[in-house]
Backbone bond lengths (Angstrom), bond angles and torsions (degrees), N, CA, C in turn:
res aa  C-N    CA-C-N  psi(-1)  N-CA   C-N-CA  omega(-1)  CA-C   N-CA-C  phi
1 X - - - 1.469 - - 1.523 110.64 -
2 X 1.570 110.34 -35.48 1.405 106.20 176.73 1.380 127.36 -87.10
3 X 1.240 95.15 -27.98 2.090 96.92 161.22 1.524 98.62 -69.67
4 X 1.330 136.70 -33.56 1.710 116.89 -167.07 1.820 105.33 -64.83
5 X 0.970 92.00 -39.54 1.730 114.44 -168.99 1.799 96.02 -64.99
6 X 1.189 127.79 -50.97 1.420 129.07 -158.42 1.902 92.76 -83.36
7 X 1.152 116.53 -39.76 1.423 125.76 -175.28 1.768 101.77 -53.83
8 X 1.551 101.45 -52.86 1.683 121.03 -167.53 2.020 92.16 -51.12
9 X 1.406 96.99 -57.39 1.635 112.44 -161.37 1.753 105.68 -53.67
10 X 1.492 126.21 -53.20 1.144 135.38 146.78 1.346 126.28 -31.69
11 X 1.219 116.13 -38.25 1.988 112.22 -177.63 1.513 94.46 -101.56
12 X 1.293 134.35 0.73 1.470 121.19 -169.54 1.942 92.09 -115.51
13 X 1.366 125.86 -6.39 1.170 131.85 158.08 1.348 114.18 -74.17
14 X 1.356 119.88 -53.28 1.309 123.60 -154.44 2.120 93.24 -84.22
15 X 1.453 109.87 -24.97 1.491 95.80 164.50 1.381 127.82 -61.73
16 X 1.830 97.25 -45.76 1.365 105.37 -179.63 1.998 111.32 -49.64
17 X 1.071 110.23 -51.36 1.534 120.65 175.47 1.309 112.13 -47.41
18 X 1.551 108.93 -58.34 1.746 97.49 177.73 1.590 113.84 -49.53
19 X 1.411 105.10 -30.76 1.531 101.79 -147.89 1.897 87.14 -94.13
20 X 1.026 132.65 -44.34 1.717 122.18 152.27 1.448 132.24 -35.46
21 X 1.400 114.55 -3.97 1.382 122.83 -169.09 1.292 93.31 -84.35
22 X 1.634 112.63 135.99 1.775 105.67 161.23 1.355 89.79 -145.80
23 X 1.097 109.42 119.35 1.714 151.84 156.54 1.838 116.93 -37.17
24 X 1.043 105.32 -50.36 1.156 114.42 172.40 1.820 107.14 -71.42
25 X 1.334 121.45 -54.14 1.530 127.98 -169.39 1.870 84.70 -55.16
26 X 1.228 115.04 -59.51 1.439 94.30 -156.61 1.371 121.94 -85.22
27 X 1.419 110.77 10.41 1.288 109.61 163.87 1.566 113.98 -89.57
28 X 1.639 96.03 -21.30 1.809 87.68 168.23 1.168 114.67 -65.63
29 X 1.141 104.48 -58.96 1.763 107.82 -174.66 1.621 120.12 -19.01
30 X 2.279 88.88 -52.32 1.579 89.90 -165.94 1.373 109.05 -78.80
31 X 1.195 125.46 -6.73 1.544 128.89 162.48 1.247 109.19 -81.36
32 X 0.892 137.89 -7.00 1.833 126.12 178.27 1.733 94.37 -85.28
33 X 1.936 121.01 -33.96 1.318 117.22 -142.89 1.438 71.87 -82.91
34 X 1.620 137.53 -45.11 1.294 145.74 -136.76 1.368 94.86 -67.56
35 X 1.636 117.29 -46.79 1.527 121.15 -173.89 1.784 109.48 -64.27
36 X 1.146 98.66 -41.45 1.477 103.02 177.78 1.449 114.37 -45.75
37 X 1.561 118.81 -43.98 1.388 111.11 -177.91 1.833 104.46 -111.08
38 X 1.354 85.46 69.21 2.053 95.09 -179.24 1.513 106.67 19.10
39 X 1.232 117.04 46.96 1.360 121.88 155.51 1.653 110.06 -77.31
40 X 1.332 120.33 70.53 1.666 108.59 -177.26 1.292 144.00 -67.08
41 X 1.250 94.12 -17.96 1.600 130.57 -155.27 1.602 102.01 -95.56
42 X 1.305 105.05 -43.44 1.620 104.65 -158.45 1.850 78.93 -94.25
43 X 1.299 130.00 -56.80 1.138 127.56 -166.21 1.550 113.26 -41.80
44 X 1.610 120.63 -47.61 1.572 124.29 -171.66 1.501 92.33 -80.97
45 X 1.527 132.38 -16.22 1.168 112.60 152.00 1.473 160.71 -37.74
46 X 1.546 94.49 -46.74 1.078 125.43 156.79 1.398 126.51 -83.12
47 X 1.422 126.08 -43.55 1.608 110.25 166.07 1.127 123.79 -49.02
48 X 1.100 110.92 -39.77 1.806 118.50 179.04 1.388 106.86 -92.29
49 X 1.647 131.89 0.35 1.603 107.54 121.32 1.729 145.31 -73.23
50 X 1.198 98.57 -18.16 1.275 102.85 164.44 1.125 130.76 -71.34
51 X 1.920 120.39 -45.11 0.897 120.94 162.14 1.873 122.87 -56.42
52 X 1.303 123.18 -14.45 1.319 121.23 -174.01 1.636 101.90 -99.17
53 X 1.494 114.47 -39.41 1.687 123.10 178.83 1.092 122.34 -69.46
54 X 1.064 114.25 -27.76 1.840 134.50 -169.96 1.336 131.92 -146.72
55 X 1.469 100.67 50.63 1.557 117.62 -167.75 1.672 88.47 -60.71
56 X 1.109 147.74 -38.07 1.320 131.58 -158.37 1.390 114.15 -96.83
57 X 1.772 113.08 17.44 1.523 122.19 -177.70 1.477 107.14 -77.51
58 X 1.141 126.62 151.82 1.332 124.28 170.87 2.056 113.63 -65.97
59 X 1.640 111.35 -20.89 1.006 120.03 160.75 1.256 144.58 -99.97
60 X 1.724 95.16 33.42 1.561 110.84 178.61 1.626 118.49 -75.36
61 X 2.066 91.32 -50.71 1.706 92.63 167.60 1.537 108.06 -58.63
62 X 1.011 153.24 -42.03 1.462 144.50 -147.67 1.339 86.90 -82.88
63 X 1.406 156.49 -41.76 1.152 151.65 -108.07 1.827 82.51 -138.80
64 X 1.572 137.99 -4.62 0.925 139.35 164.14 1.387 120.10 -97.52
65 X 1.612 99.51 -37.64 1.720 116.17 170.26 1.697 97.27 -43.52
66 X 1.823 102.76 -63.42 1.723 103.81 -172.88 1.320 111.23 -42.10
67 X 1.271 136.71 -72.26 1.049 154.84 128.00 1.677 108.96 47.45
68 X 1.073 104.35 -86.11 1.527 131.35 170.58 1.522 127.70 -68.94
69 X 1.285 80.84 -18.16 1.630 87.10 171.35 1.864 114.11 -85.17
70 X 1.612 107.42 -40.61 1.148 122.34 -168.02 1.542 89.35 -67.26
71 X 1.158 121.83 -67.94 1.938 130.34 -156.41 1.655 91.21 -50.63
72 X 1.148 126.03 -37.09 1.514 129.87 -156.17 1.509 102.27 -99.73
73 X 1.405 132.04 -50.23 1.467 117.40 178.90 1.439 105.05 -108.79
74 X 1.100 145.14 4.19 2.034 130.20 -178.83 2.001 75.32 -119.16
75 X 1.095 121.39 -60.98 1.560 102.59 -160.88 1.152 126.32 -89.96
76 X 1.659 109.10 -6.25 1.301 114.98 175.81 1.906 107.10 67.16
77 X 1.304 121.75 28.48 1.246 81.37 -178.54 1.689 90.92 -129.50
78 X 1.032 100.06 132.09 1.769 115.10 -153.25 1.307 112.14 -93.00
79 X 1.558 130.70 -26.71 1.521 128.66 142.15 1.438 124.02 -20.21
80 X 1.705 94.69 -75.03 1.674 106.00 171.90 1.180 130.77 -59.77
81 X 1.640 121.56 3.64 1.390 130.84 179.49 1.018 109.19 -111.70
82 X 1.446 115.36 -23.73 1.502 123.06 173.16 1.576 114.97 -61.80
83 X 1.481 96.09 -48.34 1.496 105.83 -168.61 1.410 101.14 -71.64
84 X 1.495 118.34 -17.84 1.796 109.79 -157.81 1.756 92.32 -87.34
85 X 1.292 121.72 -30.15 0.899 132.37 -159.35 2.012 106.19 -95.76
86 X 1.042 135.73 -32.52 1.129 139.59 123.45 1.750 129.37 -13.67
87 X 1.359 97.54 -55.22 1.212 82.08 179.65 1.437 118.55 -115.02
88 X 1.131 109.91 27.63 1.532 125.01 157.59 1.728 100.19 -79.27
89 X 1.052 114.04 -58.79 1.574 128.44 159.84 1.305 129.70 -11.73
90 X 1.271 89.76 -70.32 1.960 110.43 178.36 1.433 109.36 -74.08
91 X 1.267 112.80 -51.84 2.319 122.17 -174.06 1.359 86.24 -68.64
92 X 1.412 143.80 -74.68 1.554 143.85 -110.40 1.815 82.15 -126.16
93 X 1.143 161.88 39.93 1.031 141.21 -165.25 1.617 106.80 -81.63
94 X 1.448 127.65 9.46 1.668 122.39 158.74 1.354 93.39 -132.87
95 X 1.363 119.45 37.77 1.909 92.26 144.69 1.183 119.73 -84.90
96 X 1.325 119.83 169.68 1.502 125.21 157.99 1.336 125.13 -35.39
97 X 1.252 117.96 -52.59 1.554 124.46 -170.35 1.391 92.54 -85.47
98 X 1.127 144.57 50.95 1.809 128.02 166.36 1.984 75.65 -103.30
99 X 0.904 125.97 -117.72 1.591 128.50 -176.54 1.497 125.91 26.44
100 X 1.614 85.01 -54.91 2.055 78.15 155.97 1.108 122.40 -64.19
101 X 1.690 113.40 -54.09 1.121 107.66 -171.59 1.764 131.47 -63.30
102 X 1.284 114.26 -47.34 1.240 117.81 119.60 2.121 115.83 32.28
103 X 1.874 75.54 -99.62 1.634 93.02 176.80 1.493 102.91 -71.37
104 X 1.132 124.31 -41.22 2.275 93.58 -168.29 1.477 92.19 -78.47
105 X 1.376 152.28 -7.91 0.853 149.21 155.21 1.431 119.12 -38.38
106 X 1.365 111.41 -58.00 1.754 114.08 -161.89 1.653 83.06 -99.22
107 X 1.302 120.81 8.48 1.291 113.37 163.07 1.266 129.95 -52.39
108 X 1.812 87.69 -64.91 1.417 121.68 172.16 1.727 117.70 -50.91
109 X 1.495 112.78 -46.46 0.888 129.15 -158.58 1.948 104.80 -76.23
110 X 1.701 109.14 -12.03 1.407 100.13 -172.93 1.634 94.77 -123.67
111 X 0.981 132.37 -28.02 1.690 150.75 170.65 1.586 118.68 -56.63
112 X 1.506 101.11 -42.51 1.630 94.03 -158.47 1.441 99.49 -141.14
113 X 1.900 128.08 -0.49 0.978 125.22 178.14 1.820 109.97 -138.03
114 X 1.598 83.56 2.57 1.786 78.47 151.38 1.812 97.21 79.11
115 X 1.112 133.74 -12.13 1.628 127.71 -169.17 1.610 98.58 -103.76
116 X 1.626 112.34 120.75 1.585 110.82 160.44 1.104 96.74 -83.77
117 X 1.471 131.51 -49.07 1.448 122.94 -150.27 1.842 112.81 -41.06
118 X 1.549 90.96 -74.59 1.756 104.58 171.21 1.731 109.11 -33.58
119 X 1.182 116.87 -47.37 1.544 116.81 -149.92 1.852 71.60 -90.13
120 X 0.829 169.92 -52.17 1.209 144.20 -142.88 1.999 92.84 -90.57
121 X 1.393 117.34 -26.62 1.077 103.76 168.02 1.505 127.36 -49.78
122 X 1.382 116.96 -60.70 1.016 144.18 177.33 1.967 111.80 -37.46
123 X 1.417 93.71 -55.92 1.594 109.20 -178.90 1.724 107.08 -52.48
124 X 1.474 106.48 -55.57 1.728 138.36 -165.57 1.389 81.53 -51.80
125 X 1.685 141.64 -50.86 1.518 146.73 -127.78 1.837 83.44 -97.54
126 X 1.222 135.57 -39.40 1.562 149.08 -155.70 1.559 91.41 -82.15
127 X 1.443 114.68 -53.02 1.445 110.60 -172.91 1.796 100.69 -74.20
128 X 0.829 107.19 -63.89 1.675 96.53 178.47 1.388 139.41 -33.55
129 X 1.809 96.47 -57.70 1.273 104.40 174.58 1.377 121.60 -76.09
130 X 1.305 129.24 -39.46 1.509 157.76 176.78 1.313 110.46 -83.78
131 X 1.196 146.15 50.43 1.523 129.33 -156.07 1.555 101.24 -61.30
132 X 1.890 115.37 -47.28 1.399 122.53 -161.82 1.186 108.17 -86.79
133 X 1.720 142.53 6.77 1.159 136.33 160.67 1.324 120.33 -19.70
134 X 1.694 125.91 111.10 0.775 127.17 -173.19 2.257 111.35 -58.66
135 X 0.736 125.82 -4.41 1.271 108.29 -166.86 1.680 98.38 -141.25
136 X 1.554 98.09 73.61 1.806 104.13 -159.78 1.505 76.13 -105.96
137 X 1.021 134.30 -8.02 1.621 110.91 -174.75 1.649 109.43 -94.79
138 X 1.465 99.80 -3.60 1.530 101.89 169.73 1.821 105.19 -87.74
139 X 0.992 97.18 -34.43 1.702 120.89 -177.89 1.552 94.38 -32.54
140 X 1.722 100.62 -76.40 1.626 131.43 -175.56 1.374 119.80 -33.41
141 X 1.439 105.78 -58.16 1.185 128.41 -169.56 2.042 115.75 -82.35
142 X 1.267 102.01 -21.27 1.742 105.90 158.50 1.198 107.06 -84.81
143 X 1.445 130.26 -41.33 2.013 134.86 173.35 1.163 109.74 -40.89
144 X 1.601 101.30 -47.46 1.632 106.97 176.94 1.698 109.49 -48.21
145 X 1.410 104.59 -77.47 1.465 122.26 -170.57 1.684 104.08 -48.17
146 X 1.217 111.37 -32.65 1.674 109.49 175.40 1.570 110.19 -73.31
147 X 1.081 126.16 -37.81 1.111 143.33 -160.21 2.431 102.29 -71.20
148 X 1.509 73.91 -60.80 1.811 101.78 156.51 1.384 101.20 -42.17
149 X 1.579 137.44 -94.61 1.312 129.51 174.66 0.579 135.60 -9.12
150 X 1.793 127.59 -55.98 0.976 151.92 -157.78 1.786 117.91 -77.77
151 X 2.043 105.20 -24.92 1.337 92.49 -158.33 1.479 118.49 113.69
152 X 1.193 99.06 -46.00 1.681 97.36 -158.81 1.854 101.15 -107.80
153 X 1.665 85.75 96.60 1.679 111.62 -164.55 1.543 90.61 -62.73
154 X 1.655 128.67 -61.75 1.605 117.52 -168.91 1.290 113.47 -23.93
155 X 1.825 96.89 -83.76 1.324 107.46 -179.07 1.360 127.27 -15.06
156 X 1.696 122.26 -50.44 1.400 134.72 -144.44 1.322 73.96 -84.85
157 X 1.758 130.77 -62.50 1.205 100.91 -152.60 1.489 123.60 -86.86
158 X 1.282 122.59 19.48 1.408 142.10 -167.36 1.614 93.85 -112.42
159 X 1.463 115.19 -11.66 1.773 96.52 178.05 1.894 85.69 -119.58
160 X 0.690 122.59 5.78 2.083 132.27 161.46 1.470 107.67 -72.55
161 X 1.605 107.84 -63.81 1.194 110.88 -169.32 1.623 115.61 -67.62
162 X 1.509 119.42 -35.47 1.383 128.49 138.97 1.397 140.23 9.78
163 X 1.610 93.91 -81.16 1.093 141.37 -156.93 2.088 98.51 -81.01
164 X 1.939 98.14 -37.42 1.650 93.19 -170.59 1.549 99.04 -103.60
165 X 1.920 118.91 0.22 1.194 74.56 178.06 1.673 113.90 -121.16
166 X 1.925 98.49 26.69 1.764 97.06 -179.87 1.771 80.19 -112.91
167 X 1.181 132.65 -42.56 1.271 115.29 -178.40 1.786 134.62 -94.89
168 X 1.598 106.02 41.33 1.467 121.03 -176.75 1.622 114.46 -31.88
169 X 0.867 106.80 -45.28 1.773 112.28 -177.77 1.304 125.66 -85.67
170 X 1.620 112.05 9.51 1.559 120.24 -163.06 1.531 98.26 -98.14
171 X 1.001 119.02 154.41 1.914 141.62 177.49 2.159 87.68 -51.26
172 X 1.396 83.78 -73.24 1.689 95.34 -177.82 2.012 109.01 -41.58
173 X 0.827 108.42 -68.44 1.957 116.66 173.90 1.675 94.66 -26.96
174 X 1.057 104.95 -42.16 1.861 94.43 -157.23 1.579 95.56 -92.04
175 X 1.660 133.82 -14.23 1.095 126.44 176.20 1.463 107.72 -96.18
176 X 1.154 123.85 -36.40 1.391 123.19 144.06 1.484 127.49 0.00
177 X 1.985 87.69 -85.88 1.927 88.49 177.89 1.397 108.35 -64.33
178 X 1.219 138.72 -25.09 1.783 110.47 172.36 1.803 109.51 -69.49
179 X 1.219 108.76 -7.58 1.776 103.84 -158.78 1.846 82.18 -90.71
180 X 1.351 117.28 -34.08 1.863 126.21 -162.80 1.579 86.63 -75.49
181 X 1.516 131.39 -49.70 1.369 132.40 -179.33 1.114 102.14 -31.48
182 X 1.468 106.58 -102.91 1.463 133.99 176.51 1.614 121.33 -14.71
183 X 1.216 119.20 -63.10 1.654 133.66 148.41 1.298 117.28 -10.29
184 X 1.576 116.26 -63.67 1.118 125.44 -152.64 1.811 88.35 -97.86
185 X 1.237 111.44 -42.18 1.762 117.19 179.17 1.878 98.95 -40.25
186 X 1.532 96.41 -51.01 1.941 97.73 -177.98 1.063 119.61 -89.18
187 X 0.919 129.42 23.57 1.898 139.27 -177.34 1.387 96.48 -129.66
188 X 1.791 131.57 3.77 1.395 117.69 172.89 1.510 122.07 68.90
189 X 1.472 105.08 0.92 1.588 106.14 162.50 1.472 112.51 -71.14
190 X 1.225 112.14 87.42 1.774 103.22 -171.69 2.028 112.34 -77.43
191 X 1.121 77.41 -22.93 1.763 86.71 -168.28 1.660 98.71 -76.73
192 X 1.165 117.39 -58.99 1.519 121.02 156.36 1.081 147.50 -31.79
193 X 1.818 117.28 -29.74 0.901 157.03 -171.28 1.325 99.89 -115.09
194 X 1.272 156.19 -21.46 0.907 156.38 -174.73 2.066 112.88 -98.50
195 X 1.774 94.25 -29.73 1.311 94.35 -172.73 1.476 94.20 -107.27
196 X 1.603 135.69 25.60 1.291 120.54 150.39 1.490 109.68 -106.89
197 X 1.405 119.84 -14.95 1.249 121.13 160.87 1.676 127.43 -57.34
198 X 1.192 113.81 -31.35 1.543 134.21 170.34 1.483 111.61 -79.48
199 X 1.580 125.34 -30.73 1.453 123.38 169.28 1.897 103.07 -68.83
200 X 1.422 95.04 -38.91 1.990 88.82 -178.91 1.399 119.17 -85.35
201 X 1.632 116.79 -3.48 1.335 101.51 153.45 0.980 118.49 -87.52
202 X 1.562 141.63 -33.17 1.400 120.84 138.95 1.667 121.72 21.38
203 X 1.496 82.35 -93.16 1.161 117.67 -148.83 1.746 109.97 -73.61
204 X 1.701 91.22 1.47 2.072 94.03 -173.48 1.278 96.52 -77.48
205 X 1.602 95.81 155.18 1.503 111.00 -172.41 1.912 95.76 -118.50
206 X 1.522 93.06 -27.04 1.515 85.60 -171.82 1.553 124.75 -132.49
207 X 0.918 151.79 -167.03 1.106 152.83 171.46 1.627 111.66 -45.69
208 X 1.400 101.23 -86.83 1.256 95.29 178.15 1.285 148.33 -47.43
209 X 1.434 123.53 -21.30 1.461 146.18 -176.29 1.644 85.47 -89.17
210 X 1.579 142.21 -48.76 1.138 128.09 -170.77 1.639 101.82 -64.95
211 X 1.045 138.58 -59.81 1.270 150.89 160.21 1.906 105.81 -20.53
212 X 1.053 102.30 -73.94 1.694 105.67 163.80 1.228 128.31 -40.10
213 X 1.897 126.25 -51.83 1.069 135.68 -170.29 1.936 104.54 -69.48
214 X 1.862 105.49 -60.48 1.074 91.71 171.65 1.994 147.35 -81.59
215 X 1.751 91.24 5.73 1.682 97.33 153.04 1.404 118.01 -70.35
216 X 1.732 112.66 -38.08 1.502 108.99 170.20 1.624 119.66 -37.59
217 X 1.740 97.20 -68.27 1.345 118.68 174.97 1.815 106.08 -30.82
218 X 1.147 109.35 -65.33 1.652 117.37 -170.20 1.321 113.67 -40.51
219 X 1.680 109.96 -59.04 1.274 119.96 172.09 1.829 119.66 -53.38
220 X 0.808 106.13 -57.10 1.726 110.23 -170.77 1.592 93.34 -66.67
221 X 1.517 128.34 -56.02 0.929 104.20 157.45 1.629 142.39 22.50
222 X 2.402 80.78 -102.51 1.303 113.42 173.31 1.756 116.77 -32.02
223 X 1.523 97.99 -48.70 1.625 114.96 -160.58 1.263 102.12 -59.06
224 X 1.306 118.86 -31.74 1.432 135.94 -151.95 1.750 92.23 -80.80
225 X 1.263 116.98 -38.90 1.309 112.30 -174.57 2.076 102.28 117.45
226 X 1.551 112.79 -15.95 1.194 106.78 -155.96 1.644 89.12 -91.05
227 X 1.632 125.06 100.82 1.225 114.67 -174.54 1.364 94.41 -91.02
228 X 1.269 149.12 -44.58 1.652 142.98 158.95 1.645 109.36 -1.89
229 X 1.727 95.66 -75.46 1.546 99.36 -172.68 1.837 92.96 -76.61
230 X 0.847 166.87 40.34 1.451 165.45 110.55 1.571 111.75 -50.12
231 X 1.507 101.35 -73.04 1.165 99.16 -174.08 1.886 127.98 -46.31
232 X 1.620 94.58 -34.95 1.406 116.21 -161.20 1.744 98.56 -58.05
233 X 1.678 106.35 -44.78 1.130 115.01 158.41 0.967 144.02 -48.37
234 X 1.479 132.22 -35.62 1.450 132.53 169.12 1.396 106.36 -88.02
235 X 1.611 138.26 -8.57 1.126 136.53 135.24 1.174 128.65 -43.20
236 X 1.633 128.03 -41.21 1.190 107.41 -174.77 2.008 110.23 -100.50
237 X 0.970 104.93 2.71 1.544 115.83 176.06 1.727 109.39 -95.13
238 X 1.114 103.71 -20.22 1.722 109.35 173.40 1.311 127.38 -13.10
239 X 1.362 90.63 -74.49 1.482 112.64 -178.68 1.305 113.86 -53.95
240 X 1.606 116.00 -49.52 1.146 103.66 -161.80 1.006 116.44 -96.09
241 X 1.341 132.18 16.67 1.335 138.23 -161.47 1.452 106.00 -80.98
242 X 1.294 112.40 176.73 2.118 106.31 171.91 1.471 104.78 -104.27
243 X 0.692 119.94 -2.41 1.734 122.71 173.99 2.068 106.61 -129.99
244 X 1.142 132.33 85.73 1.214 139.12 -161.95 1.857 87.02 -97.91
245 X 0.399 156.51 -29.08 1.685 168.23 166.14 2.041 110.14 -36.23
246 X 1.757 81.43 -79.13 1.324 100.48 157.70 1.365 137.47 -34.32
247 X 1.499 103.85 -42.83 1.534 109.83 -171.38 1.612 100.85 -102.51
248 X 1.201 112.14 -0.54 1.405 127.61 -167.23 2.168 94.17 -79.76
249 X 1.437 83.37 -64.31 1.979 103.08 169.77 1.456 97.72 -37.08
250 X 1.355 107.09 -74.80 2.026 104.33 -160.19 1.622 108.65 -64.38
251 X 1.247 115.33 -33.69 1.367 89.61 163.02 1.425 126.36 -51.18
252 X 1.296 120.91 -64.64 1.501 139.22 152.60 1.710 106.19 -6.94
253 X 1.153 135.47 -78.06 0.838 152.06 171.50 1.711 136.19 -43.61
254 X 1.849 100.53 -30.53 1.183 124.95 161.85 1.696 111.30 -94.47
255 X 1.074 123.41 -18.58 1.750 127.26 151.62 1.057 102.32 -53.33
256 X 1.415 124.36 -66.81 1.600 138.90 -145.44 1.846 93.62 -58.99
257 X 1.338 122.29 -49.27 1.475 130.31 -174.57 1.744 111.15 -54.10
258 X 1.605 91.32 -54.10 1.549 117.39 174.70 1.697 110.26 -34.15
259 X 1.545 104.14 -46.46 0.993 112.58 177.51 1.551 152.04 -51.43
260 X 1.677 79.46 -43.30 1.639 109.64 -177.64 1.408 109.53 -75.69
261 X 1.377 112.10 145.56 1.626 120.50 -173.41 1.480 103.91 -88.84
């Protein structure tokens, strides 16, 4: 009775095990370890068997994410990332990983093929569908730059201003206000442009960004007509500038105006 019982306990383990086995998980795995040691070759091997063997695995999209990542950053070849990334898109359109893909998508689409329009599509589709995507301030901050491409100055600075005032503490927020500067510096908002240049000297920590903030200042300034407060500006950035020569001339030159009746 007690060997039948210990025999039963043994074959009802070894079912449970077969039936816990998933084929697909451990071929990811060994492609995640494969990528780890620049195994590239064998690794995109295997994602794109999983994704073709086990379209109904829960690690098919992830194994397409890889996919798209490899063709697009180790091989550069941006067709095949398109497509890998596409059809994570179309099969899986509420997994988790659609959002990245998503983003290296309109990556591609504004980086290496020259189109904001599409890539701001793409971005617009992340905020909608995804509202809580963890990495919306990267989202924001490419919308911007697509938006920039595109022409369509509002937008850019309505997904800038966005961008600095739900994500203040983000890497992106602080590249932002020079991208919202600049924007507004070439769209002839001088006054605008002048008072986000004065929030980032604030906000300089170092040499160079102080140097940056108050050439902004100088210029919008200039635009403004106020060559006084211009000059005062390229006075106090002088020194530290990398060309002191240069800024030496436009002062010179903004006297010379000063001058004329």
């Amino acid at each position: 009775m007690t060997g039948g019982w210990r025999i039963g306990l043994v074959c009802g383990a070894l079912l449970l095990a077969a039936s816990c086995a998933d084929p697909a998980r451990e071929r990811f795995e060994g492609a995640e370890k494969e990528l780890l040691s620049q195994k590239m070759e064998a690794a995109l091997a295997d994602y794109r068997a999983i994704a073709r063997d086990h379209p109904q695995s829960r690690y098919a999209p992830a194994a397409l994410l890889r996919q798209g990542e490899l063709y697009g950053g180790y091989y550069r070849n941006f067709p095949a990332a398109l497509e890998a990334y596409e059809s994570l898109v179309y099969n899986y359109p509420r997994a988790p990983e659609v959002p990245r893909a998503l983003l290296r998508t309109a990556e591609i689409h504004l980086l290496q093929y020259f189109d904001p329009s599409t890539a701001a599509e793409d971005l617009e589709r992340i905020r909608k569908e995804f509202p809580r995507y963890e990495a919306e301030d990267e989202v924001l901050f490419l919308l911007a730059r697509a938006y920039g491409g595109a022409g369509e100055e509002e937008r850019q600075a309505a997904a800038l201003a966005e961008l600095i005032e739900r994500f203040p503490k983000s890497k992106r927020s602080a590249e932002g206000r020079w991208m919202l500067a600049y924007a507004l510096l070439g769209q002839r908002r001088y006054a605008d442009a002048d008072r986000e240049f004065r929030r980032l000297l604030y906000l300089s920590t170092d040499r160079d960004s102080t140097v940056k903030a108050r050439w902004g200042m100088a210029q919008s300034l200039e635009g403004m007509g106020d060559l006084q407060g211009a000059i005062a500006q390229y006075e106090a950035l002088r020194e530290d500038a990398d060309n002191p020569e240069y800024v030496t001339e436009k002062i010179e030159r903004l006297k010379a105006r000063l001058r004329k009746p």
